[in-house]
N, C-alpha and C positions, 0 to 999 in steps of 0.2 A: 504494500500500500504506500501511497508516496503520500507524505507528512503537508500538511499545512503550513507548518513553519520546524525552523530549527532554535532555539536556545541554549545559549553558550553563556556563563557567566564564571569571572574572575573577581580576585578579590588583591588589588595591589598597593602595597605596601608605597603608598606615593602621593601625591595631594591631586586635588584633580585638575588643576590646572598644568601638571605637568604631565599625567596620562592624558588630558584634552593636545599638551603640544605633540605627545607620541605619537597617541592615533588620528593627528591631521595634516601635520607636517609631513611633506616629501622625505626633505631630509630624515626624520626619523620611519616613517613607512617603509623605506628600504634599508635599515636597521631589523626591521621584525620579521616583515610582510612580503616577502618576496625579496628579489634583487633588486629592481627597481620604481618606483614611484614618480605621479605630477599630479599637482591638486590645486583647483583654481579653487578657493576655499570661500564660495560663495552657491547658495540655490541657481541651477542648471550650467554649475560650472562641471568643466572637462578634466577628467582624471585619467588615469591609466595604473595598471598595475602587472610588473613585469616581472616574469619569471623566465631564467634560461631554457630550465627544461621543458617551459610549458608552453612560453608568448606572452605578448601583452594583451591586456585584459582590459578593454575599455566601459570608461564609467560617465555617470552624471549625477552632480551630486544634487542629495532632491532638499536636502535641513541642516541649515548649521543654525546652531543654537549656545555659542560657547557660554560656556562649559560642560555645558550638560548632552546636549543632544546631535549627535551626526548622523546624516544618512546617506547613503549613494544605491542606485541600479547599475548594477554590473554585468554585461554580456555573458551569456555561459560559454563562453566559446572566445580564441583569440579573434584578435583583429578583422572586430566590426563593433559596429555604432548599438549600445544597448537601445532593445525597443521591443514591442509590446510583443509577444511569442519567444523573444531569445535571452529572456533578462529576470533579473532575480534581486529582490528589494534586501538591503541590508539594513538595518536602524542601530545603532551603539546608545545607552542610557549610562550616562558617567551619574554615581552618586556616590558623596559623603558621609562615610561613615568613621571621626575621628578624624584620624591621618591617614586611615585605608579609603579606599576609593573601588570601589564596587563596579564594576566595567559587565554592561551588560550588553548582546549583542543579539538580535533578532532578525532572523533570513527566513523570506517568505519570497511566496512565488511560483515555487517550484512544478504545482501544478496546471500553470498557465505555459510554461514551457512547450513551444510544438516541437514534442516527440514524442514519441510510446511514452504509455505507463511506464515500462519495463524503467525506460532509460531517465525518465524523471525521477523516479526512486533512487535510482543509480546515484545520479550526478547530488542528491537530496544528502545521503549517506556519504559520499565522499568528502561533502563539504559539511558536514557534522564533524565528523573525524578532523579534517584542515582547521577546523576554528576552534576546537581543544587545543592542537598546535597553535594554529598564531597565536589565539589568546595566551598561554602557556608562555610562547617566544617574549609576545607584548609586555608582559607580567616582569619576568625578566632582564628584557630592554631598559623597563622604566624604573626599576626599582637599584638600578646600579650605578 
């Protein structure tokens, strides 16, 4: 059955306005997140998100809200423009708790995907698994 959404949450040892520079910063994006990053860090700006072995992975960002709130659509697929059938919503909720910082992250979409069931499950499950990792990497990154 392919999922509705996926949720991912961390808990980082860091204030939130320095997980908010992590997770929107270029420069720190390719620190965690792949090999490379570009973030116009405004609602329907252009992003990218590069990995060697995989390609870059084009985005558009839908919510900045600092410090609390980011979100982008991201292509399921390298190199093309996310849009309605090929694209999968991310949302990130940064909150304070103390000096930890609660990094929460919500991917939806997956069933609007045109492809088989089969392969929306798929790609659903693989990127459950990735976002244990990058949050994991993110955590990390930010807390060193």
């Amino acid at each position: 059955m392919v999922p509705t959404r996926i949720t991912r949450e961390a808990r980082v040892d860091a204030p939130v306005d320095r997980v908010w520079d992590v997770l929107t910063s270029p420069e720190h994006i390719a620190g965690w997140f792949g090999d490379s990053a570009s973030v116009e860090l405004r609602p329907g700006g252009e992003m990218a998100l590069g990995w060697a072995a995989y390609g870059d992975f084009r985005a558009v960002v839908t919510k900045v809200e600092a410090p609390r709130n980011f979100a982008f659509r991201w292509a399921a697929e390298p190199d093309v423009d996310p849009m309605q059938g090929n694209s999968t919503l991310v949302e990130f909720t940064l909150s304070p708790e103390g000096s930890i910082t609660v990094l929460t992250v919500v991917e939806t979409g997956f069933r609007l995907l045109a492809r088989p069931a089969e392969a929306q499950a798929e790609h659903a499950e693989e990127n459950a698994k990735g976002w244990e990792q990058e949050l994991a990497e993110l955590k990390a990154y930010a807390e060193k």
